[in-house]
N, C-alpha and C positions, 0 to 999 in steps of 0.2 A: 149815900143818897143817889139812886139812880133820879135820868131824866123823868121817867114817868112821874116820882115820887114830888116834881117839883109843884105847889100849889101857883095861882094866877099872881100873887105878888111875888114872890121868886122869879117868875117868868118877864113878870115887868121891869122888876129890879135888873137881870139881866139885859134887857130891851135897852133900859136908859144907858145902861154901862155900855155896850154896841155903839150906842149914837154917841158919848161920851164918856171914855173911859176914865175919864182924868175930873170927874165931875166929882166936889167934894161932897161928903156925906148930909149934909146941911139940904143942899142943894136936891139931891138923891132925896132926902125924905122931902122936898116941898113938891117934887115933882111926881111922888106916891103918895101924899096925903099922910105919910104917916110920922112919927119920932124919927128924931137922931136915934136914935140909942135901939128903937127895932130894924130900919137899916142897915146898923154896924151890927147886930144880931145876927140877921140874914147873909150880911155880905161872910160873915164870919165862919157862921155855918155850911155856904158854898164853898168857900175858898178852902175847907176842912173835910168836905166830903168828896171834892176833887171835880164839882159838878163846875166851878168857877176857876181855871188851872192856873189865871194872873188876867193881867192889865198891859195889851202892847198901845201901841202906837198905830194908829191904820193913816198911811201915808198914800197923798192922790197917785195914782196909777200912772200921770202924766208927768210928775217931779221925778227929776235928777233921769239920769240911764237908763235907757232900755232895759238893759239886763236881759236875763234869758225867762222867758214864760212859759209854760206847759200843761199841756193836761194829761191827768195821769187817771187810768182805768184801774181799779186795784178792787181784788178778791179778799175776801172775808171770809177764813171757816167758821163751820156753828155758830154757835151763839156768843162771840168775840165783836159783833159791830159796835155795841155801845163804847167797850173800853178802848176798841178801835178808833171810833172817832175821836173820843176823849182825847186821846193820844195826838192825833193828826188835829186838833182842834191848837192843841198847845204850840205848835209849829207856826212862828212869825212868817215863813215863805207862806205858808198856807193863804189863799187867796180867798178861795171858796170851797165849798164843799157840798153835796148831795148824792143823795141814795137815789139808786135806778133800777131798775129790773134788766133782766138777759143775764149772760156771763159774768157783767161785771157787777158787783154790790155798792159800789163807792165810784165818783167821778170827783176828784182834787185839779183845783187848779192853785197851780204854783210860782213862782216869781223868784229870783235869784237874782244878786248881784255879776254874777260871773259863770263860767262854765263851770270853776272848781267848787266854787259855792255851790251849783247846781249838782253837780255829783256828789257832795256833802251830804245835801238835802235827800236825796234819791236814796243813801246809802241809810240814812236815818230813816227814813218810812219803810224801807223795805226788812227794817231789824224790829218795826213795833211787832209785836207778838199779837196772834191772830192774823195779820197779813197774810194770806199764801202765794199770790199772785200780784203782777202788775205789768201794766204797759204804758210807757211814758210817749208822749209824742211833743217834743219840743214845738213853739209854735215859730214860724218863720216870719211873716205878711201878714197884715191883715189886707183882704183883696175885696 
């Protein structure tokens, strides 16, 4: 299932799970008007065609350590951005993500616990396939 293929409850069904990942299925259908059981259909279908890649935790930006932040500029050949993003989508450091126009196709911003963990991270986005480029710019300040 690519993205295009998703219909307006898919979209929603994803929506809820963004603002609530941990939201049980019960809940999920009173919040789409529909069954448990079409729901657990839908979540099942996502999580099967890779459109859904799991369920993190999104923790406030201002808990525990600094840690190291980045925005990262990264090139796309051909027609690889979808299973590109997919990929970078899966990625817990992953902050944010959006498409831009110029040189670069993709703008990631990133988060790491440590320097080592941040060159972990780097060393993984720069091995997804379709990648060809990238420029990381650690952040320092915010001023």
């Amino acid at each position: 299932m690519l993205m295009q293929s998703l219909d307006a409850l898919d979209r929603r069904l994803i929506s809820a799970l963004r603002t609530d990942g941990r939201a049980p299925v019960s809940k999920l259908a009173t919040i789409l008007g529909v069954s448990r059981a079409t729901v657990q259909n839908r979540l099942d279908r996502l999580l099967d065609s890779g459109a859904v890649l799991g369920f993190t935790v999104r923790a406030r930006e201002d808990h525990g350590a600094d840690g190291v932040q980045a925005i990262m500029m990264i090139e796309v050949t051909g027609h690889a951005t979808l299973q590109v993003i997919k990929r970078l989508r899966g990625l817990p450091e992953l902050r944010q993500l959006h498409s831009t126009n110029g040189k670069w196709d993709l703008v990631a911003r990133l988060s790491a616990s440590s320097l080592p963990e941040f060159d972990r991270v780097l060393r993984e986005v720069r091995m997804i396939e379709g990648i060809t480029n990238s420029e990381t710019s650690i952040l320092l300040s915010s001023v």
